[in-house]
N, C-alpha and C positions, 0 to 999 in steps of 0.2 A: 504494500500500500504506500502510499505517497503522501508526504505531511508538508507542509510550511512552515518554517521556524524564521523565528524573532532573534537577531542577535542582540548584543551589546560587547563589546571590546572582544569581538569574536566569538563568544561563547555563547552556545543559546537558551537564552531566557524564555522562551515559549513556543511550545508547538502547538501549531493548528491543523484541524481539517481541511480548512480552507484557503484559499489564497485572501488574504487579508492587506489590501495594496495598502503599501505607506508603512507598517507594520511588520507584517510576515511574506514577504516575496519568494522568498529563496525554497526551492525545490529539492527535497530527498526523500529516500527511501525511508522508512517507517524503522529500520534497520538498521540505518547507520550509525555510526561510533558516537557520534554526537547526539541525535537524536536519545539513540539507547540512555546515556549517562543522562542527560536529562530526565528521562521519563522513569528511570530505574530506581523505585523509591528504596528507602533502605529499610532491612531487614523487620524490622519493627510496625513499619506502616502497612497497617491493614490492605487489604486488593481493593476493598468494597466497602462501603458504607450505606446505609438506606436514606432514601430522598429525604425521613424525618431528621435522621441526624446530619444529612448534609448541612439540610435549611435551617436547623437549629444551632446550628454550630456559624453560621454565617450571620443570624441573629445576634447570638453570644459573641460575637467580634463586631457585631454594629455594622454589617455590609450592609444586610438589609435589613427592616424593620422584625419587630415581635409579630404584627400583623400581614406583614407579605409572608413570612416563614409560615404562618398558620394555611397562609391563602393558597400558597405550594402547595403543601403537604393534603391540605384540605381539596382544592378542585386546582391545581397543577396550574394555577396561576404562576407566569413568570415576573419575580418583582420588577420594580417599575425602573429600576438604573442598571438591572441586568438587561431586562430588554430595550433597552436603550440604545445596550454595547451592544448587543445582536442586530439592533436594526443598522449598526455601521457597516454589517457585511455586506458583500455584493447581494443583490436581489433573492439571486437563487438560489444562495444560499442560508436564505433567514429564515425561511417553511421548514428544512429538516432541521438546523440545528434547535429552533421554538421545539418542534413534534420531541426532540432529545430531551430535551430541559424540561418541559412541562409533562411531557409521560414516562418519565423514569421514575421507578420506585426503587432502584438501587443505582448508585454511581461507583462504576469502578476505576480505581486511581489512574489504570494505565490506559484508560480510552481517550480516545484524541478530544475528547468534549471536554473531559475533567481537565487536561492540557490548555483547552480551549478558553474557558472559566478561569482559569489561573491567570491565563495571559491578561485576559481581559484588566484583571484589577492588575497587573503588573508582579506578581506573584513568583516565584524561584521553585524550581521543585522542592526545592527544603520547605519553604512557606506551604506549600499545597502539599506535600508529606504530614507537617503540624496540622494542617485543619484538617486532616483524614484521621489521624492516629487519635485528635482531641475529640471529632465525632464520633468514632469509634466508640468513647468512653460514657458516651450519654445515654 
């Protein structure tokens, strides 16, 4: 599969599904050395966490409100400054990744969405390793 990474002083800071102009341009394999070490969370960080604790753990860091987290988990409403950043994608790309976000009852670490979400806020896989291993625990 083929992703889109985000650098900074050469190293990449986010991988996407999509091609994200301005952001994520650059083209590799879902496989490569770089990609890999970014997405490779460490030993400890859960694979998976459920859409309750993703959204409550994004709450409990004040991403999004106590009532978008409820409105997710409740009827798969996407909160208001995530779909915000999804509406910056290309066109045709904003119907599957919304269908990703708003009908997922588990997120796993290593899918290019959860990649996807990190980038959005600016996120490191260490930062989106923390908010997986800290949902985890709720």
């Amino acid at each position: 599969m083929t992703v889109f990474v985000e650098r900074n002083g050469g190293l990449v800071i986010g991988v996407y599904a999509y091609n994200c102009p301005g952001i994520a341009e650059e083209e590799l394999a879902d496989d490569h050395p770089d990609v890999a070490a970014f997405l490779k969370p460490s030993q400890s960080t859960p694979e998976e966490i459920s859409d309750r604790q993703f959204f409550q753990e994004l709450a409990n860091r004040s991403v999004i409100t106590q009532q978008e987290a409820l409105a997710a988990v409740a009827t798969g409403t996407i909160p208001s400054a995530m779909l915000a950043l999804i509406n910056q994608l290309p066109e045709e790309q904003r119907f599957p990744a919304q269908m990703l976000i708003s009908g997922a009852t588990v997120f796993k670490r290593l899918h290019p969405v959860s990649a996807m979400i990190g980038g959005f806020y600016g996120w490191a896989g260490e930062q989106i390793d923390d908010l997986w291993s800290a949902a985890a625990l709720l």
